[in-house]
C-alpha positions in Angstrom: 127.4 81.3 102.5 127.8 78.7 105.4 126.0 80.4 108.5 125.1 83.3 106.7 123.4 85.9 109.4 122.6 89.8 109.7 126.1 90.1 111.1 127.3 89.5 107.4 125.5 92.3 105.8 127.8 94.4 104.3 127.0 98.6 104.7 124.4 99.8 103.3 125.0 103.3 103.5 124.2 105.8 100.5 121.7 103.2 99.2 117.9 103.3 98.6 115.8 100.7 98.9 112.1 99.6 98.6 110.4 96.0 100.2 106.8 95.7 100.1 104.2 94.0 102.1 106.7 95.9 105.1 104.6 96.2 108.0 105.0 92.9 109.1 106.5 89.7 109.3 109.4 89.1 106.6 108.9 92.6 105.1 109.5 94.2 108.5 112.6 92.1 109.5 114.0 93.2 105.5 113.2 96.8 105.7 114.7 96.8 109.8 117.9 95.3 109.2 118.1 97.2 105.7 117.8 100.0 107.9 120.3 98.9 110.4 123.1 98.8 108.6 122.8 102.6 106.8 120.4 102.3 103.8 117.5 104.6 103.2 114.1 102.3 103.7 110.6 103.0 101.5 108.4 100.9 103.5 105.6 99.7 100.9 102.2 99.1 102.6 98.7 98.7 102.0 97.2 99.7 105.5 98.1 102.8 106.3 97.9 102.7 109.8 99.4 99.4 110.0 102.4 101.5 108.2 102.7 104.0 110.5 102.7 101.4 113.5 105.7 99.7 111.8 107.6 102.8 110.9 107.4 103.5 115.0 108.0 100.2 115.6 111.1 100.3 113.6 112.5 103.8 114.6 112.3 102.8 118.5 114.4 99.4 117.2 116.6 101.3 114.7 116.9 104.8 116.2 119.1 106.2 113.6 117.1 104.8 110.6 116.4 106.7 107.7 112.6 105.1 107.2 109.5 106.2 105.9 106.1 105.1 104.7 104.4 104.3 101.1 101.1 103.5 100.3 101.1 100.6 98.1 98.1 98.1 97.6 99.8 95.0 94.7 96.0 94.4 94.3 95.0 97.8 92.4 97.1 99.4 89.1 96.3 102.7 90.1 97.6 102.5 93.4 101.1 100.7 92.5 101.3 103.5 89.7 101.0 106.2 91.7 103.4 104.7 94.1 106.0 104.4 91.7 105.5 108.1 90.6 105.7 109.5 94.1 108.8 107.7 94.7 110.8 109.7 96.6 114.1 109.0 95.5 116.0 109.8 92.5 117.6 106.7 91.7 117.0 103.1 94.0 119.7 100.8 94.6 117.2 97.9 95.9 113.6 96.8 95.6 112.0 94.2 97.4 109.2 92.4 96.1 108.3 90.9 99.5 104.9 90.7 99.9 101.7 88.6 99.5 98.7 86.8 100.0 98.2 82.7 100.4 96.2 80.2 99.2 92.5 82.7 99.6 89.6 81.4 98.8 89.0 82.8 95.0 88.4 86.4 94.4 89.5 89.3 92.2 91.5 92.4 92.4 90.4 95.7 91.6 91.3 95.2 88.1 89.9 91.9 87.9 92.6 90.0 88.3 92.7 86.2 90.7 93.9 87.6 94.0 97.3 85.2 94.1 97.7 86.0 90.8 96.9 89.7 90.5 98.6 90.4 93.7 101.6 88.3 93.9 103.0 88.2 90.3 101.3 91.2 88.7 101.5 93.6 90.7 105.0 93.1 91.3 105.4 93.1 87.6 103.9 96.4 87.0 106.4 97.8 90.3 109.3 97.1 89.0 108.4 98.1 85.3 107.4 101.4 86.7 110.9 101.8 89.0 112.8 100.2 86.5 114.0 103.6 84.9 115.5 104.5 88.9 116.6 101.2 89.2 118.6 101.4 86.3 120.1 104.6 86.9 121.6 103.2 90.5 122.9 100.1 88.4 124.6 102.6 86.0 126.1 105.4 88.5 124.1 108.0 87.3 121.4 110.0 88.3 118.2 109.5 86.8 116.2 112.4 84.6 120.1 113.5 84.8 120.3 115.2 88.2 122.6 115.0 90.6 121.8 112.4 93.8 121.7 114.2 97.4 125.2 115.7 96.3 127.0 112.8 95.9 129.0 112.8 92.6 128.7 110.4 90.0 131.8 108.9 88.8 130.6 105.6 86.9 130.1 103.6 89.6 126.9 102.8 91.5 126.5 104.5 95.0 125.4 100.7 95.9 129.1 99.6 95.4 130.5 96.6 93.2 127.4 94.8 93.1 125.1 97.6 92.2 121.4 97.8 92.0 119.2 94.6 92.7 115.6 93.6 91.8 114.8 90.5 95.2 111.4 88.8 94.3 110.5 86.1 97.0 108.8 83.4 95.7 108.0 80.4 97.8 109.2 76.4 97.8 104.9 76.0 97.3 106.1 77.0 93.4 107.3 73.1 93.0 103.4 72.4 93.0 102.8 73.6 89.5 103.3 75.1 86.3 101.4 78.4 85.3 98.8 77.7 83.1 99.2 80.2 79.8 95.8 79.6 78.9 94.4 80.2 82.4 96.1 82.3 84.2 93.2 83.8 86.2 92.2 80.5 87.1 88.8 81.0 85.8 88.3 77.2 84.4 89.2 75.7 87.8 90.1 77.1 91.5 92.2 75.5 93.8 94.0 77.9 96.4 97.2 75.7 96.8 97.2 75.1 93.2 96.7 78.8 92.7 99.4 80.2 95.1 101.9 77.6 93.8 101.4 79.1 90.2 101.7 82.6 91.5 105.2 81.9 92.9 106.1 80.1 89.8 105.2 83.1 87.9 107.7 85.2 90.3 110.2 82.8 89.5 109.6 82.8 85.6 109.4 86.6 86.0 113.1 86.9 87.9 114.1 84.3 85.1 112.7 86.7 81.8 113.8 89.9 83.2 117.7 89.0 84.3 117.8 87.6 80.5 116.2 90.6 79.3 118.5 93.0 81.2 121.7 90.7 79.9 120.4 91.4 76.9 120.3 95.0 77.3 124.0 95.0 79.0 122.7 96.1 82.3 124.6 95.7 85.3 120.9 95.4 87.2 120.4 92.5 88.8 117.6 90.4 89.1 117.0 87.4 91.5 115.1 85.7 93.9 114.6 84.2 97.2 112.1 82.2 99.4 112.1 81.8 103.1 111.1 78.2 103.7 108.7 77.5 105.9 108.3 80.7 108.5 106.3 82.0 111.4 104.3 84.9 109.8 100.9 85.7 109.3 100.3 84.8 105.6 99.5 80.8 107.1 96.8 81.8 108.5 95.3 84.7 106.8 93.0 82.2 104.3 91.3 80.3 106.6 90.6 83.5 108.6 89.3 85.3 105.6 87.0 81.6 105.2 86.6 81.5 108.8 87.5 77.8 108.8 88.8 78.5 112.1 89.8 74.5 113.1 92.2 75.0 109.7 93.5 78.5 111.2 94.3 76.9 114.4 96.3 74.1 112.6 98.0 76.7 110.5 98.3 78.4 113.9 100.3 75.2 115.3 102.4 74.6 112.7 104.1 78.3 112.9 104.9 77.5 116.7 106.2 74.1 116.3 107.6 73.7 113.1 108.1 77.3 111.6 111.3 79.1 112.1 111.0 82.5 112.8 109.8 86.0 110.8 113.7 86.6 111.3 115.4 83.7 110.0 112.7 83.1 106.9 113.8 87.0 105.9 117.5 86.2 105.6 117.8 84.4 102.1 115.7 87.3 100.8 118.8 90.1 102.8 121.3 87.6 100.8 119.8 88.0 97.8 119.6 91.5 98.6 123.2 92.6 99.4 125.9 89.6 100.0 128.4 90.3 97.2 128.6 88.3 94.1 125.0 87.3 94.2 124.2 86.1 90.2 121.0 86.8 88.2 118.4 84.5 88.0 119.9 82.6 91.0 117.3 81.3 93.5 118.4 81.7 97.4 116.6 79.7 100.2 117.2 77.5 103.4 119.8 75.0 103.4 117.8 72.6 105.2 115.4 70.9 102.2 114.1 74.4 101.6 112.3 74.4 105.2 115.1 76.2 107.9 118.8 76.4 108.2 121.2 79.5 106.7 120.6 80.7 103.2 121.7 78.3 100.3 121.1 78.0 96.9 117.9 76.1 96.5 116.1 73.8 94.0 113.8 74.9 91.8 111.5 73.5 89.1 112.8 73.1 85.7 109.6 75.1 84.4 110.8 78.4 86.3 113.5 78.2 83.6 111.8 77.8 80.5 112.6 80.6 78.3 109.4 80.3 76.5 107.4 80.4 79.1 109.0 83.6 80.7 108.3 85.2 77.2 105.1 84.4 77.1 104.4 85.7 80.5 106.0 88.6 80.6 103.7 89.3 76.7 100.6 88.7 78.8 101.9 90.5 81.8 102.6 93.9 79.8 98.7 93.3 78.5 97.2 92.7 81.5 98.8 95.2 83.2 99.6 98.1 80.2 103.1 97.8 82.0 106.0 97.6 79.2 109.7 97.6 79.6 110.8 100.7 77.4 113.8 101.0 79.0 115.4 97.5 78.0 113.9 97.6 74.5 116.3 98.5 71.7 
């Protein structure tokens, strides 16, 4: 893994992939160098004319990239459902569960949900529940509803090669702030944004742990693992105080990304490891060498809560309720 870079992604070709929150920043470097090296790219966005900009954007960088746009907002259950039913592949070797929000002030999704919450663990939840079924044909070499796949045959093996079909959630070093709270996970007893996010990415984390255990269990060769990018130049810094219009905090936020950030590019590389460097386990956790702030992807520490196997039950129990989201697929 020493020096790990794009250079080292193996081909891609034949596979089918989806990262969200794509338009920008560690989404957009993901889905370009996806692209790059031969796989089929689902761009998953919420602002559709931000999509289209980065779909141009990305064709001019990648002529021969097979790209195209999704609408996808984490934030409402209609629109991630709707998404997953329009997907536009048969089977998907790779999703992505790239993007989201930072330390807002409080508010509520569509559904009611806390926004860090709601958007960050939820709605990825509910995404990969509802792609599970192509995700787990890709993983098994066959096509799903049993049709064939662009004319390729089916032998046994995944299109995706050896290492077959992959579920990347990026969490965030921020997770070693706290524990979810079972009891409160809409943090409706007490709001702090920081406290908030950092139980968010916890919940990704305790989600990647539940579902790799849950797909051993169901003798899948799926697999499920995460990712965070250390501390990168990207817009998510500064989106809070924006939304707040603390403007002196923005500016800090603002400063930090120029001096000590490293850049959209290398924060997106443990997430590309994660996402196709052979031999990558489940339930493994892939950031910056560097004390989980820069450097080449490593293994990285993570809190001893993120693999509580309790916990990730739990979760996942209120996760299907929240969300009406339920793993059919993996149940006996």
């Amino acid at each position: 893994m020493t020096g790990w870079s794009v250079r080292d992604i193996p081909d891609q070709s034949g596979r089918n992939a989806v990262v969200t929150g794509a338009n920008s920043g560690l989404g957009y470097v993901t889905a370009r160098e996806l692209a790059r090296k031969g796989a089929r790219v689902l761009l998953a966005c919420r602002s559709e004319a931000r999509g289209r900009a980065a779909v141009e954007r990305l064709r001019r960088e990648v002529p021969d990239g097979d790209v195209q746009l999704g609408l996808l907002d984490l934030g409402e259950l209609a629109s991630v459902r709707e998404f997953a039913g329009s997907l536009p592949y048969e089977r998907l070797d790779l999703l992505v569960n790239n993007a989201g929000v930072m330390a807002l002030p409080y508010g509520t999704t569509v559904d009611g949900f806390e926004t860090q919450f709601g958007v960050n663990h939820l709605g990825h939840f509910a995404l990969t529940g509802l792609l599970l079924p192509a995700l787990l044909a890709a993983a098994e070499g066959r096509p799903a509803e049993g049709r064939p796949v662009d004319g390729r045959p089916v032998d046994g093996h995944s299109a995706a090669g050896p290492d077959g079909a992959r579920v990347v959630t990026v969490s965030s070093m921020v997770h070693l702030l706290g524990n979810i709270d079972l009891h409160d996970l809409n943090s409706e007893r007490r709001y702090r944004r920081w406290t908030a996010y950092g139980r968010s990415k916890t919940a990704n984390l305790l989600f990647t742990h539940e579902l790799a255990r849950r797909l051993a269990a169901a003798g899948s060769d799926l697999v499920a693992a995460a990712a965070h990018p250390g501390y990168a130049d990207t817009n998510l810094q500064t989106a809070g105080p924006r939304a707040e219009g603390r403007r002196v905090a923005e500016r800090l936020m603002a400063l930090g990304n120029r001096v000590i950030a490293q850049s959209a590019e290398a924060g997106a590389l443990p997430a590309l490891y994660a996402a196709t460097a052979p031999g990558v386990r489940p339930d493994s956790f892939t950031g910056p060498s560097l004390a989980m702030w820069r450097g080449a992807p490593a293994p990285s520490r993570r809190a001893s809560w993120t693999l509580d196997d309790r916990a990730g039950e739990r979760l996942w129990s209120a996760s299907e309720q929240l969300t009406g989201v339920f793993y059919d697929a993996l149940k006996a």
